[in-house]
N, CA, C and O atoms as CSV, one atom per row, in Angstrom:
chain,resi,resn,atom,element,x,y,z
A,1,UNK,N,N,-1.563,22.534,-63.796
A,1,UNK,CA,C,-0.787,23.634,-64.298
A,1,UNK,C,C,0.002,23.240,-65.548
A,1,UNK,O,O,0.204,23.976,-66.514
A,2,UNK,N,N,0.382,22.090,-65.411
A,2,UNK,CA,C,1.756,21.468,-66.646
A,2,UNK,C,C,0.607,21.826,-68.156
A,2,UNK,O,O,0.696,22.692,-69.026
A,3,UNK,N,N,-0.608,20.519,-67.890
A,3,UNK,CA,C,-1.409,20.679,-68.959
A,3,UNK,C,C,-1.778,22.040,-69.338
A,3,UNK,O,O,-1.736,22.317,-70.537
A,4,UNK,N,N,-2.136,22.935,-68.494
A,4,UNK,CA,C,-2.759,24.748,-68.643
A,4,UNK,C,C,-1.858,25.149,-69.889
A,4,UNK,O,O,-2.358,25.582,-70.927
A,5,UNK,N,N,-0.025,24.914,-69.650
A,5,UNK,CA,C,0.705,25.025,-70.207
A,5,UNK,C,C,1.002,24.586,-71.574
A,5,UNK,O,O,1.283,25.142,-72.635
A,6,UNK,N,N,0.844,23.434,-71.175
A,6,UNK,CA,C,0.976,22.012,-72.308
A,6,UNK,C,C,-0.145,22.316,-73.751
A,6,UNK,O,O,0.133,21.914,-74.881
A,7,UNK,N,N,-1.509,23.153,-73.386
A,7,UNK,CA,C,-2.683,23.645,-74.213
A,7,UNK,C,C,-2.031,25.117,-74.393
A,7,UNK,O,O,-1.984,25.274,-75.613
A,8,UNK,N,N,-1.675,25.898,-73.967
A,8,UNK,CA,C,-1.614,27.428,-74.345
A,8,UNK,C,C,0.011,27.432,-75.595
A,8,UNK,O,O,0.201,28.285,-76.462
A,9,UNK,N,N,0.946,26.218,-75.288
A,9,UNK,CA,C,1.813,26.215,-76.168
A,9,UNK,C,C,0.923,25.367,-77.082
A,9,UNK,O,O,0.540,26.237,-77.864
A,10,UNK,N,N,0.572,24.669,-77.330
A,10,UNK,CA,C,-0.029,23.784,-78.708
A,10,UNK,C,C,-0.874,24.903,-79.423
A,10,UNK,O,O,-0.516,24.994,-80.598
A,11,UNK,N,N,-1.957,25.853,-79.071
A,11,UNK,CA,C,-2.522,27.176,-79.452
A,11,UNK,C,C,-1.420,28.179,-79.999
A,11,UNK,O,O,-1.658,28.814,-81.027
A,12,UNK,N,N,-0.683,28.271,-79.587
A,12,UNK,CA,C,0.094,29.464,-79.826
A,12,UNK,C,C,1.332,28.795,-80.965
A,12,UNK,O,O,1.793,29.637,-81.737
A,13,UNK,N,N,1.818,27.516,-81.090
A,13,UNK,CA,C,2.369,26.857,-81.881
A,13,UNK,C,C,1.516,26.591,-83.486
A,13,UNK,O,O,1.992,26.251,-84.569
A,14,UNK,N,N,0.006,26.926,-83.066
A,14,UNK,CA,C,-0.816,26.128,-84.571
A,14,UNK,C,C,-1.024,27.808,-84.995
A,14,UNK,O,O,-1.245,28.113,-86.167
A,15,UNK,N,N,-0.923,28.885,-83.869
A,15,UNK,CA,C,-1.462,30.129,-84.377
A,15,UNK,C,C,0.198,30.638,-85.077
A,15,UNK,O,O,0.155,31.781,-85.533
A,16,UNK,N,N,0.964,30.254,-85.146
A,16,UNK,CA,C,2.569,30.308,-85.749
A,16,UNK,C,C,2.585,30.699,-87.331
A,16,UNK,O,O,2.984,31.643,-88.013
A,17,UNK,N,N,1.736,29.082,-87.595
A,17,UNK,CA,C,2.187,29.239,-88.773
A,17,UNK,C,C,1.048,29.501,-89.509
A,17,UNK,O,O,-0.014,29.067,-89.061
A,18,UNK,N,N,1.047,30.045,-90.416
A,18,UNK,CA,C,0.377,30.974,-91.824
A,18,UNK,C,C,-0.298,30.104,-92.841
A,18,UNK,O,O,0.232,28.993,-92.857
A,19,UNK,N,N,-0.883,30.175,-93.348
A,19,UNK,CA,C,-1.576,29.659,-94.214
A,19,UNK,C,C,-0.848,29.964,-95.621
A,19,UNK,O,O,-0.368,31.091,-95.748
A,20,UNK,N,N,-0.693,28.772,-97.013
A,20,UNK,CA,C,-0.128,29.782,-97.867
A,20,UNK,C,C,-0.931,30.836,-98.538
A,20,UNK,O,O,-2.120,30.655,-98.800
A,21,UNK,N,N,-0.206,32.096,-98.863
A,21,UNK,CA,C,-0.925,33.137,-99.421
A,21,UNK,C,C,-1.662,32.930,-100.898
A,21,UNK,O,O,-0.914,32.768,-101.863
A,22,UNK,N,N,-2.594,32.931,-101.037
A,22,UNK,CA,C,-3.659,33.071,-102.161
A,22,UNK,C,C,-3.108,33.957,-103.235
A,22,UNK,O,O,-3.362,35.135,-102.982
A,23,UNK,N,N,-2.433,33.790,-104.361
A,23,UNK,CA,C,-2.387,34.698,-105.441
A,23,UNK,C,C,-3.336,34.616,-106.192
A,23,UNK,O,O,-4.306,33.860,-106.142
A,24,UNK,N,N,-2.980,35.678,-107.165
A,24,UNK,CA,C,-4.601,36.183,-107.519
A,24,UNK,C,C,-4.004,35.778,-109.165
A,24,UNK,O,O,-2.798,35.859,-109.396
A,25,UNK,N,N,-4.929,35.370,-110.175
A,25,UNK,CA,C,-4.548,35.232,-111.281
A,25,UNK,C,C,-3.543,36.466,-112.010
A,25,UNK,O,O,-3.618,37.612,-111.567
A,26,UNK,N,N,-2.725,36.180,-113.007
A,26,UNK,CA,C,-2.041,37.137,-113.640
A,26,UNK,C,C,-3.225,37.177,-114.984
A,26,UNK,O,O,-3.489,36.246,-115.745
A,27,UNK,N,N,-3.866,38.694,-114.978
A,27,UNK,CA,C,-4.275,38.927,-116.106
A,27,UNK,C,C,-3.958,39.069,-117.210
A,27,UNK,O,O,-3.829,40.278,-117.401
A,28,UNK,N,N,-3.721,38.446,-118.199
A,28,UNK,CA,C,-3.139,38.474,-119.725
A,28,UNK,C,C,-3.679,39.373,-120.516
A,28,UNK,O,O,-4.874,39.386,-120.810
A,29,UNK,N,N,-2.460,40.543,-121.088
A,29,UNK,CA,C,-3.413,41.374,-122.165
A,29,UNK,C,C,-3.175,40.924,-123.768
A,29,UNK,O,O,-2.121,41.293,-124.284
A,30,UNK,N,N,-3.940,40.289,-124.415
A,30,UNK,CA,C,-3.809,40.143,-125.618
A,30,UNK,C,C,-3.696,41.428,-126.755
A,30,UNK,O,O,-4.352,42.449,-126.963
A,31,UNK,N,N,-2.815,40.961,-127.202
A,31,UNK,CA,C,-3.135,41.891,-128.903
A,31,UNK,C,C,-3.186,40.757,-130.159
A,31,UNK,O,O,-2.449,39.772,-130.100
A,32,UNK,N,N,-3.943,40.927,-131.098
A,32,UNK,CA,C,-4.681,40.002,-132.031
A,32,UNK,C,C,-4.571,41.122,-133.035
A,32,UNK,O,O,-4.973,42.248,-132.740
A,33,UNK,N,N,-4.059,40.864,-134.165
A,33,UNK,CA,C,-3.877,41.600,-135.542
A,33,UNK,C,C,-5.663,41.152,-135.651
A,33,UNK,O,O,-6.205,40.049,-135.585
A,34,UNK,N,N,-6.248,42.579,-135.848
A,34,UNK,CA,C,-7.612,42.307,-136.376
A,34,UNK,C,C,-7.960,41.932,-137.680
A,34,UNK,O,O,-9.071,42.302,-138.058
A,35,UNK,N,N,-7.155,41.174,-138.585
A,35,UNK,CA,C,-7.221,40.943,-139.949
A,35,UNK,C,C,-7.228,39.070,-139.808
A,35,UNK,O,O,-7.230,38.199,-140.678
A,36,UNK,N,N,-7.230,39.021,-138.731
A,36,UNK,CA,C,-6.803,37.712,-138.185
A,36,UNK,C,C,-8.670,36.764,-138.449
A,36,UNK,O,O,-9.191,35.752,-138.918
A,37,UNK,N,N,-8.926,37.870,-137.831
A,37,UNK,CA,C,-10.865,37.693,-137.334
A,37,UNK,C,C,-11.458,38.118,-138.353
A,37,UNK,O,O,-12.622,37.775,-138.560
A,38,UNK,N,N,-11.048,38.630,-138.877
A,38,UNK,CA,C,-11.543,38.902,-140.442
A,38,UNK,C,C,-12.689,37.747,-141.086
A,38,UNK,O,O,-12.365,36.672,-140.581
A,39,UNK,N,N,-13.431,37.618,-141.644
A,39,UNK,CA,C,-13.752,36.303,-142.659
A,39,UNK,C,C,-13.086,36.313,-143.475
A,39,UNK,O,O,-12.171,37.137,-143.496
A,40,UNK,N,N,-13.278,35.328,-144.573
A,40,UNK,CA,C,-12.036,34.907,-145.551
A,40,UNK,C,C,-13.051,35.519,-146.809
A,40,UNK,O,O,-14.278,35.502,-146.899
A,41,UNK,N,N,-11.789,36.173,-147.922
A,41,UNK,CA,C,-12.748,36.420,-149.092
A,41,UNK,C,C,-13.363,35.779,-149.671
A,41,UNK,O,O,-13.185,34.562,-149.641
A,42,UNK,N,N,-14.255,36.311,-150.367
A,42,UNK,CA,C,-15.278,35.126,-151.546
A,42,UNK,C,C,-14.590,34.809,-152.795
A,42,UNK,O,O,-14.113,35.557,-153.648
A,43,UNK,N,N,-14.640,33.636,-152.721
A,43,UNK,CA,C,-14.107,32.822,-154.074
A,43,UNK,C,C,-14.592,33.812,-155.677
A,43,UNK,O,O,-15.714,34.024,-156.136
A,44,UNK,N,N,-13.518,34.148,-156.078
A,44,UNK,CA,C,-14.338,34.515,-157.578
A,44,UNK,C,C,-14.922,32.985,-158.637
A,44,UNK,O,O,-14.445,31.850,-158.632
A,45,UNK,N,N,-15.731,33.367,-159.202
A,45,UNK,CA,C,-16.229,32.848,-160.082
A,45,UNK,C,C,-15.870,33.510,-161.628
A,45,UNK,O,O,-15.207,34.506,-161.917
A,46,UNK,N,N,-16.725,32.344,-162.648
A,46,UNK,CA,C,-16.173,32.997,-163.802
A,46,UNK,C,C,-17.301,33.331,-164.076
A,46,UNK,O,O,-18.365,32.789,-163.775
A,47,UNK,N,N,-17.040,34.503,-164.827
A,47,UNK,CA,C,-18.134,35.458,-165.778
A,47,UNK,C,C,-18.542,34.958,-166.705
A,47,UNK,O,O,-17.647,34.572,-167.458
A,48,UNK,N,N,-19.640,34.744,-167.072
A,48,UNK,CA,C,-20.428,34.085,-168.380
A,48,UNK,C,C,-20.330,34.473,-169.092
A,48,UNK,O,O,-20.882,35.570,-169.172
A,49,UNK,N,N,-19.565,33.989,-170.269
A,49,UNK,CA,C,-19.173,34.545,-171.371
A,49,UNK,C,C,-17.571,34.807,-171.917
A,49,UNK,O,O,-16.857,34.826,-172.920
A,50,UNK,N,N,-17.593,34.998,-170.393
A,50,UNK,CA,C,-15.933,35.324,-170.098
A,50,UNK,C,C,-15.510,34.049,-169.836
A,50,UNK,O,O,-16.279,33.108,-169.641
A,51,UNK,N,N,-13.989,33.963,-169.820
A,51,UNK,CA,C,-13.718,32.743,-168.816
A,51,UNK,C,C,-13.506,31.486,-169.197
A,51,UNK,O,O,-13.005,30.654,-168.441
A,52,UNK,N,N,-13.870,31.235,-170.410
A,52,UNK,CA,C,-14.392,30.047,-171.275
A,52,UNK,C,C,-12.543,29.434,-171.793
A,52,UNK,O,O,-12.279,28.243,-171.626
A,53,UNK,N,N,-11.818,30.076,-172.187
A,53,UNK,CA,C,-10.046,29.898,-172.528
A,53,UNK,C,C,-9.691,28.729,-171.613
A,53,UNK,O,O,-10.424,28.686,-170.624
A,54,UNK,N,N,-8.649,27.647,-171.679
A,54,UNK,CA,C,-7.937,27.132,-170.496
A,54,UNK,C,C,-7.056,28.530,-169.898
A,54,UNK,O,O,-6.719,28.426,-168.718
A,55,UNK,N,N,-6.770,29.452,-170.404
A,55,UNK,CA,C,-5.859,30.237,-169.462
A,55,UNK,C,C,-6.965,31.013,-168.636
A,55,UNK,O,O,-6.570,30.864,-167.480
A,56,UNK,N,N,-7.760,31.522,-168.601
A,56,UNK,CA,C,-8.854,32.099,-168.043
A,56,UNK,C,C,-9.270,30.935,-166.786
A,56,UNK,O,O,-9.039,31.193,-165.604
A,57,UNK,N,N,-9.979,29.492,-167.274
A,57,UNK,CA,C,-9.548,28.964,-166.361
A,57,UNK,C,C,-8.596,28.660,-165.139
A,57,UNK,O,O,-8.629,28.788,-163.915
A,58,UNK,N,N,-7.612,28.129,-166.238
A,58,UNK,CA,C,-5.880,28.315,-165.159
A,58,UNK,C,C,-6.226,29.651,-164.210
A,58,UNK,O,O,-6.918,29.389,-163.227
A,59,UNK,N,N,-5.905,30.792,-164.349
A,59,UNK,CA,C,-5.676,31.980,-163.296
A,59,UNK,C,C,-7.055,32.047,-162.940
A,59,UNK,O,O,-6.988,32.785,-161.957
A,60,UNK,N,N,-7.926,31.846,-163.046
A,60,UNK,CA,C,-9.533,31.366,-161.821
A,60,UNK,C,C,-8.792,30.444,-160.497
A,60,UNK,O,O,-8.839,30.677,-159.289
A,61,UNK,N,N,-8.047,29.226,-161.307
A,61,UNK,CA,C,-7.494,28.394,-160.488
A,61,UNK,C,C,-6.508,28.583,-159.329
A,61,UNK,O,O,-6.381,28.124,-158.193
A,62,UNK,N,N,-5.658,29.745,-160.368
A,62,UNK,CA,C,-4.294,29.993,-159.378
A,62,UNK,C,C,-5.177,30.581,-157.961
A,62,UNK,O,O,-5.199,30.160,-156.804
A,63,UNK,N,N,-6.052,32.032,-158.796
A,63,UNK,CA,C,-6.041,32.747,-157.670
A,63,UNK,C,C,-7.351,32.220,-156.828
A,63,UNK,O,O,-7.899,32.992,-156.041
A,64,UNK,N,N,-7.717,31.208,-156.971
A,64,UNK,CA,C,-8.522,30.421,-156.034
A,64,UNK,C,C,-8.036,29.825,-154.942
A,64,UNK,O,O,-8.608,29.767,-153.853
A,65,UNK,N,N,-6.628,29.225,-155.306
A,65,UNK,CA,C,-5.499,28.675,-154.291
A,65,UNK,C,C,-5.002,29.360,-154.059
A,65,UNK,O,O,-4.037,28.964,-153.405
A,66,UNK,N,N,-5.017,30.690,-154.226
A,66,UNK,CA,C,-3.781,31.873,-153.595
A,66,UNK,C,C,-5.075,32.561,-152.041
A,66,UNK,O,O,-4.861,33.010,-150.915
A,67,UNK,N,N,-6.287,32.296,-152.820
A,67,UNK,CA,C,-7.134,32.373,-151.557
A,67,UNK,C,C,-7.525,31.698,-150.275
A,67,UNK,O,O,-7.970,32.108,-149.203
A,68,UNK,N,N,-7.294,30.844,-150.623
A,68,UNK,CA,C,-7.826,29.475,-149.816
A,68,UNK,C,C,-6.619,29.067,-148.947
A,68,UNK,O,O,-6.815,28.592,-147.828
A,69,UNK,N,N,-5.263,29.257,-149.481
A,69,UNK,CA,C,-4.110,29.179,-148.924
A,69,UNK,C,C,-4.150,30.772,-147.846
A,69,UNK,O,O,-4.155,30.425,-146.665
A,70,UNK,N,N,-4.169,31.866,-147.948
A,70,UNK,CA,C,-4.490,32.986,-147.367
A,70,UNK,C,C,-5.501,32.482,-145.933
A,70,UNK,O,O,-5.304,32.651,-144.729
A,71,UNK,N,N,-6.798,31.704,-146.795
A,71,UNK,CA,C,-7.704,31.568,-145.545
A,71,UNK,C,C,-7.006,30.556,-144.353
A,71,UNK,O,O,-6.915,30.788,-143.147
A,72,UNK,N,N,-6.569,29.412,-145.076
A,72,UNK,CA,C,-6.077,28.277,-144.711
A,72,UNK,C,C,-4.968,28.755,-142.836
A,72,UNK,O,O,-4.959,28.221,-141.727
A,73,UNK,N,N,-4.089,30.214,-143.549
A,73,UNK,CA,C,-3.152,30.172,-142.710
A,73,UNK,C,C,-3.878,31.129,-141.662
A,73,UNK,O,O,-3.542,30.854,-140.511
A,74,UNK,N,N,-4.840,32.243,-141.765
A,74,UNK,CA,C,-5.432,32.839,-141.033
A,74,UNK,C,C,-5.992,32.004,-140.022
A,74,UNK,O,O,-5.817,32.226,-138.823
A,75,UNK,N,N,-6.879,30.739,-140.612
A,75,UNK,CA,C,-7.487,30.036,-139.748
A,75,UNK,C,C,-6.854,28.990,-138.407
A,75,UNK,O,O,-7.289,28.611,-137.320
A,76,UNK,N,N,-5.668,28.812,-139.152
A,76,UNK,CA,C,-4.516,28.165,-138.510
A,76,UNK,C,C,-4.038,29.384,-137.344
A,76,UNK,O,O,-4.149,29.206,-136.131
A,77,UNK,N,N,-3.589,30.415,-137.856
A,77,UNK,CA,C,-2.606,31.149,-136.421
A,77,UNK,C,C,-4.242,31.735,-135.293
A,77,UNK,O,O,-4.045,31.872,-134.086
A,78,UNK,N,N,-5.439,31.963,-135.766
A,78,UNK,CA,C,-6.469,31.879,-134.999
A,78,UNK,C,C,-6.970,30.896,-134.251
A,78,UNK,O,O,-7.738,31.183,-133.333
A,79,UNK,N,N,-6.740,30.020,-134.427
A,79,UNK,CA,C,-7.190,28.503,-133.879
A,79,UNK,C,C,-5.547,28.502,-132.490
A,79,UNK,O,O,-5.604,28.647,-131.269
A,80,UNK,N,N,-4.415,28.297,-133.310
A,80,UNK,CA,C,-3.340,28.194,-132.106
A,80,UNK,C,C,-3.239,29.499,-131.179
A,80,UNK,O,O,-2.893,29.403,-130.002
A,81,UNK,N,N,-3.597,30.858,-131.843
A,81,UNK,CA,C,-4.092,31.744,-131.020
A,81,UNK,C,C,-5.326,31.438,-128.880
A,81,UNK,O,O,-5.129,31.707,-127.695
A,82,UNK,N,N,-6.563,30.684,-129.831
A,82,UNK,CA,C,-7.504,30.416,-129.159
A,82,UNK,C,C,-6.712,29.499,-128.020
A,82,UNK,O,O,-6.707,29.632,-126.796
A,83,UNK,N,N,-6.124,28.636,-128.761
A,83,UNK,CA,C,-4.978,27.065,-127.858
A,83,UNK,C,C,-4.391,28.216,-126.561
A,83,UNK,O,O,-4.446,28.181,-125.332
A,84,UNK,N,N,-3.907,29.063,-127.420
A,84,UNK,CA,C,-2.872,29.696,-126.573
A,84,UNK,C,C,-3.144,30.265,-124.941
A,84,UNK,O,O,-2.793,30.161,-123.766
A,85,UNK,N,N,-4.221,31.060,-126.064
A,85,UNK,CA,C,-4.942,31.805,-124.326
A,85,UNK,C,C,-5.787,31.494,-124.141
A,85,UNK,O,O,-6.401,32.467,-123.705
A,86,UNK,N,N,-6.751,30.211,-124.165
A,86,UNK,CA,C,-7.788,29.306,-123.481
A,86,UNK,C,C,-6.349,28.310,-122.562
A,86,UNK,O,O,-6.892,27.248,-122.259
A,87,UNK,N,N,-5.293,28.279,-122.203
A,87,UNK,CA,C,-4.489,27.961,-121.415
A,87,UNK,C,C,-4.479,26.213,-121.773
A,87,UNK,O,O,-4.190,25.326,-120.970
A,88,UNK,N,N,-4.720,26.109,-122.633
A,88,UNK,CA,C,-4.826,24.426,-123.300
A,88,UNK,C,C,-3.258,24.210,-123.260
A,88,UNK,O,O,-2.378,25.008,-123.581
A,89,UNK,N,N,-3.147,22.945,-122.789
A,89,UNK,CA,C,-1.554,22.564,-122.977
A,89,UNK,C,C,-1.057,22.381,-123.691
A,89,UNK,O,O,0.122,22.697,-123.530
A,90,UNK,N,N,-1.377,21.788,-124.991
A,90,UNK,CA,C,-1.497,21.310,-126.433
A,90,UNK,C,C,-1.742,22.348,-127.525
A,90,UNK,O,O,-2.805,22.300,-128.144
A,91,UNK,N,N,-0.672,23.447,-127.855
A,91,UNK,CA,C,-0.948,24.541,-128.461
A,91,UNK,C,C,-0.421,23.707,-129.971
A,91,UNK,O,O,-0.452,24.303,-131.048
């Protein structure tokens, strides 16, 4: 009888306690400026014929680096974007 006892409390002691509850992922809604995903513009070139001046040069130059700097930072907040919500620790 003691043991009958001794088994129906050890059952009823393991059926007590709970398992922990399973949460379910938190779905993340992104918003992404779509200018982000964009490609980057095309480099101008100089016109034949045209273009030939050092100042014509020079502003080919500027606005070559005013582009590339443009692409440069797009590619940058897209990339720490990706870090961000691919859940990488290292953003």
């Amino acid at each position: 009888m003691n043991k009958l006892i001794l088994v129906v409390a050890i059952l009823l002691a393991s059926c007590a306690t709970k398992p922990d509850a399973i949460v379910p992922p938190v779905e993340k809604k992104v918003h992404i400026d779509s200018s982000i995903l964009e490609p980057c513009e095309p480099l101008p070139s100089l016109i034949k014929g045209y273009g030939s001046s050092f100042e014509d040069i020079l502003l080919n130059d500027m606005t070559i680096m005013g582009l590339y700097a443009k692409c440069a930072d797009k590619q940058k907040t897209s990339a720490t974007l990706l870090r961000k919500f691919s859940n990488e620790s290292n953003p």
